[in-house]
C-alpha positions in Angstrom: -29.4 -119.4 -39.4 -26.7 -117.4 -40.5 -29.3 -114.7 -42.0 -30.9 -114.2 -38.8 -27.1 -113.5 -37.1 -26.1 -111.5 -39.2 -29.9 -109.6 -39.4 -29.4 -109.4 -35.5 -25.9 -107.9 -35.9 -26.8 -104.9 -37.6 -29.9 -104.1 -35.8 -27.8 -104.6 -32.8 -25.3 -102.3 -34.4 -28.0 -99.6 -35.2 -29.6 -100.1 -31.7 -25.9 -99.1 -30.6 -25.1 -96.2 -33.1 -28.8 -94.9 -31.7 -27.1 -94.7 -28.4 -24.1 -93.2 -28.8 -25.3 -90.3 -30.7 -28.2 -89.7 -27.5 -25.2 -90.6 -25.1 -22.7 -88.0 -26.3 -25.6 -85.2 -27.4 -26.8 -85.8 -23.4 -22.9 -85.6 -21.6 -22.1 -82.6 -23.8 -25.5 -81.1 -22.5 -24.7 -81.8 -19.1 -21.5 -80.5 -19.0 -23.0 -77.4 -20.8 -25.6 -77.3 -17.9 -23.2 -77.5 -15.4 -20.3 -75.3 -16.7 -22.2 -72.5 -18.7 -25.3 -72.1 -16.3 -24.1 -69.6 -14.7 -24.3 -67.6 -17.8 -20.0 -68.5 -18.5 -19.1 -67.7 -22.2 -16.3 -69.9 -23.3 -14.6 -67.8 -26.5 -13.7 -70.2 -29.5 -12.2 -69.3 -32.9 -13.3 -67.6 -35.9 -16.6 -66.6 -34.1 -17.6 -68.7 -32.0 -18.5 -69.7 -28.7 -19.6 -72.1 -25.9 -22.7 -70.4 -24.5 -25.8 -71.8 -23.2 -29.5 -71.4 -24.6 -33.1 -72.9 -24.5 -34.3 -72.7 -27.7 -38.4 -73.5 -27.4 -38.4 -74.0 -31.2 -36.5 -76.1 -33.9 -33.6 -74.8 -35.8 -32.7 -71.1 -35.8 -35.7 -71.4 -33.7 -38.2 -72.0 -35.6 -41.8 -72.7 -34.9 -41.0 -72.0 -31.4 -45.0 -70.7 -30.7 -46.1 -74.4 -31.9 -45.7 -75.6 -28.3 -47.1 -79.3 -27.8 -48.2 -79.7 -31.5 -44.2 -79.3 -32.3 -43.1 -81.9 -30.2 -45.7 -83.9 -30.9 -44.7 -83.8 -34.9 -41.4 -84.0 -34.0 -41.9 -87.3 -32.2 -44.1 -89.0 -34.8 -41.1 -88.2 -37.7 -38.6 -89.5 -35.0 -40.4 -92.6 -34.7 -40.8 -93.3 -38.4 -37.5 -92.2 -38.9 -36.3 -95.0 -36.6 -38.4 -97.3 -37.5 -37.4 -97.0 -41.0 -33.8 -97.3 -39.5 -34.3 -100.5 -38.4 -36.4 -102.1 -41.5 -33.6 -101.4 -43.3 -30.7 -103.0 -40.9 -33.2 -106.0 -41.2 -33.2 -105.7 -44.8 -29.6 -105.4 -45.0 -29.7 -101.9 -46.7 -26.1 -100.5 -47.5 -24.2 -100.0 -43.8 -23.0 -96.7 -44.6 -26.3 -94.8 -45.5 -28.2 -97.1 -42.5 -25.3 -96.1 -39.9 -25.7 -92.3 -40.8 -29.6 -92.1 -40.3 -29.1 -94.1 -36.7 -26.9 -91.6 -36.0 -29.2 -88.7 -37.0 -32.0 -90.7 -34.9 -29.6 -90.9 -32.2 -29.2 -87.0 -32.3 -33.2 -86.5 -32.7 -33.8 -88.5 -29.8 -31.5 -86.3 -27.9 -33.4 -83.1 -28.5 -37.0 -84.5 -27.8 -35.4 -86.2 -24.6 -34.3 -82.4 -23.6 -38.1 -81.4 -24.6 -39.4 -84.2 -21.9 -36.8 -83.8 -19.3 -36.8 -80.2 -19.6 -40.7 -79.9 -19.5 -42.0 -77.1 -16.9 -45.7 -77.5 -16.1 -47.6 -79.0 -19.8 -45.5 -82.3 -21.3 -43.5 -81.7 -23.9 -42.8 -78.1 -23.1 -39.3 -78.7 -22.3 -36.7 -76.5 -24.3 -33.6 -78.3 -26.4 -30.4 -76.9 -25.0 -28.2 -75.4 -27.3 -24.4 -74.0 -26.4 -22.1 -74.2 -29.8 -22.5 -70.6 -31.0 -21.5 -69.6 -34.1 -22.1 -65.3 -34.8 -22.1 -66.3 -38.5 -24.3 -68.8 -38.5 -26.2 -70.2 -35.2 -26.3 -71.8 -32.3 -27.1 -75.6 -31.9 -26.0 -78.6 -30.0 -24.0 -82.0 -30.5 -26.9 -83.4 -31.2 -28.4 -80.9 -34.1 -24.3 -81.8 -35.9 -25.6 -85.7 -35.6 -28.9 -85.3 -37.0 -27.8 -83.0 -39.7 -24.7 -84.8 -40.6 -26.6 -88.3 -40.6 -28.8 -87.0 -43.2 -26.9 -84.5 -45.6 -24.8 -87.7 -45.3 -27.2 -90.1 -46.4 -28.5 -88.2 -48.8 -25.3 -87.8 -50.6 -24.5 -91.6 -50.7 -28.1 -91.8 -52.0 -26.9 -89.2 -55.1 -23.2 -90.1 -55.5 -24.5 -94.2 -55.5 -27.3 -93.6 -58.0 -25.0 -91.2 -60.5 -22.1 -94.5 -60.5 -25.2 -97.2 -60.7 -26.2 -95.2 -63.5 -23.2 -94.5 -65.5 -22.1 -97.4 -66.7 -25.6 -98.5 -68.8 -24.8 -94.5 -70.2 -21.0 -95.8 -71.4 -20.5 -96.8 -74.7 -17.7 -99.3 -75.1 
């Protein structure tokens, strides 16, 4: 019984990590909506900006001319991705690297909820807003930093955990 609780915890936990990466990705779009749709430029630091913009595509805006089959692909990775998420909360996979990808599904979920909510007259034709500019770099959302940080993040743990599994069978003592 005690296997199941604790199984039910982290799924629970990831169910809510999924939601507060969509939930802060959505307010910060809606206050960039409201307070930079009227074409406002908030001036940062170092370069960059708070300035709003649909991007059709993916990042740097990419593969904007894809349309529907876009979303579509996007969808289907989000889906395994969270899918995955979940098999390995159930499976009691390392918290850390399982909290990180939640978080990047979190953020993914937030862009393709801008694609449907956005959507003009096809589904799925909606544009992800973006408003954190950065001259040197791009421009990209709260949701983009959650997706990209979940899995750069992961996939460090994944190096850095393999390299110390691996070094002491390589010691000689």
């Amino acid at each position: 019984m005690h296997a199941k609780r604790t199984a039910a915890y982290r799924v629970a936990l990831t169910a809510a990590l999924i939601a507060l990466a969509f939930s802060i990705d959505q307010l910060t779009k809606s206050w960039a909506l409201t307070e930079l749709g009227d074409g406002r430029t908030i001036e940062l630091a170092l370069g960059a900006r708070l300035e709003l913009i649909f991007n059709p595509g993916v990042a740097f805006g990419m593969g904007s001319e894809l349309g529907l089959p876009l979303a579509v692909g996007l969808i289907i990775v989000l889906t395994a991705l969270t899918m995955w998420v979940f098999v390995q909360a159930v499976r009691g996979a390392p918290p850390g690297g399982t909290a990180l990808l939640a978080l990047a599904a979190g953020g993914g979920t937030g862009n393709i909820w801008d694609r449907i909510s956005q959507a003009g007259e096809t589904p799925l034709s909606g544009e992800v807003v973006d408003f954190i500019a950065v001259d040197w770099f791009a421009i990209f959302n709260v949701a983009d930093i959650f997706t990209t940080s979940g899995i750069a993040g992961w996939a460090l743990i994944q190096v850095f955990s393999k390299t110390e599994a691996a070094e002491p069978q390589n010691r000689r003592e």
